[in-house]
C-alpha positions as CSV (number, residue, x, y, z in Angstrom):
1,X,-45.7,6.0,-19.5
2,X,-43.2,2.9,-18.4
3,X,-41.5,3.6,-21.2
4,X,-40.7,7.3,-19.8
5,X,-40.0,5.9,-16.9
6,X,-37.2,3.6,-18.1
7,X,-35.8,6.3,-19.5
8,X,-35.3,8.9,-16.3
9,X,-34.0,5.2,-14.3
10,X,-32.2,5.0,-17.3
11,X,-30.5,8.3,-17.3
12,X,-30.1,8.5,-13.5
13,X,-27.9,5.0,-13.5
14,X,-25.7,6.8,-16.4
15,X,-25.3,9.5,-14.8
16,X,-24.6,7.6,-11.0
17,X,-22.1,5.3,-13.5
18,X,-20.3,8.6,-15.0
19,X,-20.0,10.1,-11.3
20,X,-18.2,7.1,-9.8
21,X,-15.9,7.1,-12.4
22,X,-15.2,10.4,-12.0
23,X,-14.2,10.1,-8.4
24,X,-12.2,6.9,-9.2
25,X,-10.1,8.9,-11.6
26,X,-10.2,11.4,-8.8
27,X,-8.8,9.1,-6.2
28,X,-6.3,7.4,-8.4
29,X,-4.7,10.7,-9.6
30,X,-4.4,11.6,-5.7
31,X,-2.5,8.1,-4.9
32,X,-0.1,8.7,-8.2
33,X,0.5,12.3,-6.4
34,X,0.9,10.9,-3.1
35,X,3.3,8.0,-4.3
36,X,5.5,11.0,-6.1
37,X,5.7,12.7,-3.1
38,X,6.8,9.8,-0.9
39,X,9.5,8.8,-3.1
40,X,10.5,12.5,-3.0
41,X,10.7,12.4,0.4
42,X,12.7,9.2,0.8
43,X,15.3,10.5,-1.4
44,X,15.6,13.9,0.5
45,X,16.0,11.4,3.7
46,X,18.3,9.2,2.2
47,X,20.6,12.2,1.1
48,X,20.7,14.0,4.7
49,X,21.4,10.5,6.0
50,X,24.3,10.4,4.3
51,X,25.4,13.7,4.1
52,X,25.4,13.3,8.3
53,X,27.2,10.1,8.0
54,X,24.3,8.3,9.2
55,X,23.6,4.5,8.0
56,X,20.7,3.0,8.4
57,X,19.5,-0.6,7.7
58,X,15.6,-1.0,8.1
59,X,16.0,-4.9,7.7
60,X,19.1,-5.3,9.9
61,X,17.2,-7.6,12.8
62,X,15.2,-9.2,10.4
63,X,15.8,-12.9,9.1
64,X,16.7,-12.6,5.1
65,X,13.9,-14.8,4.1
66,X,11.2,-13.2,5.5
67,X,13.1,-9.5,4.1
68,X,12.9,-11.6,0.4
69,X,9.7,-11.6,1.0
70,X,8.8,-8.6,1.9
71,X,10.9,-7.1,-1.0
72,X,9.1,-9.4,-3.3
73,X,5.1,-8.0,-2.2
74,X,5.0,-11.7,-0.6
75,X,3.3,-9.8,2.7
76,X,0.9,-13.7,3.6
77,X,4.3,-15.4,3.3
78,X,6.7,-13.3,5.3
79,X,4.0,-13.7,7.9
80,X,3.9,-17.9,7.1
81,X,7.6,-17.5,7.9
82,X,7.5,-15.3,10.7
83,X,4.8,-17.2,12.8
84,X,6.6,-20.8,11.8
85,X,10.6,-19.2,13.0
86,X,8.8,-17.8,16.3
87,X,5.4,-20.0,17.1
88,X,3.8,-16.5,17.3
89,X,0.3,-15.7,16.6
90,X,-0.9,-14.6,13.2
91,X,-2.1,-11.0,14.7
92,X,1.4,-10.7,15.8
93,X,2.8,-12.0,12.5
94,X,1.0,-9.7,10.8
95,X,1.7,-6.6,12.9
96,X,5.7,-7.5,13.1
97,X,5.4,-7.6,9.1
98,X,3.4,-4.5,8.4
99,X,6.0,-2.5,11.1
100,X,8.8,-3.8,8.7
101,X,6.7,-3.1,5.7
102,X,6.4,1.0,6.6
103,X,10.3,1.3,7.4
């Protein structure tokens, strides 16, 4: 009898194990699609930007270390930088890098 019974809670943790990979594979197929389209998107900006003669610099007010930073995926130090050129707090530290980050 426990021996049936480890079986079925056997089963039931395979099959829960199977299912969340499932969705993982899921979600991560959904982010590859979503990064695709992003890029897509930036392109077809950065073409009618300059097709309309338009330039534009998302790191022009920004000191060049803390844009090294950011363009190396150091996100904790461009916020060490930020807070120790302006004495600001780390919530606004963070929330001055993350705008940058999105441009």
């Amino acid at each position: 009898m426990n021996e049936s019974i480890g079986i079925i809670i056997g089963a039931a943790v395979a099959s829960l194990y199977v299912a969340g990979l499932m969705r993982w594979k899921s979600l991560e197929t959904r982010s590859k699609k979503s990064e695709t389209a992003l890029r897509q998107i930036n392109k077809k900006l950065d073409a009618l930007l300059k097709n309309a003669g338009i330039q534009y610099e998302p790191y022009a007010d920004v000191p060049i270390k803390i844009v090294e930073a950011i363009q190396n995926d150091q996100k904790i130090k461009a916020i060490k930088l930020y807070r120790k050129s302006t004495g600001s707090s780390l919530k606004e530290a963070k929330e001055y890098v993350e705008e940058i980050m999105q441009r």
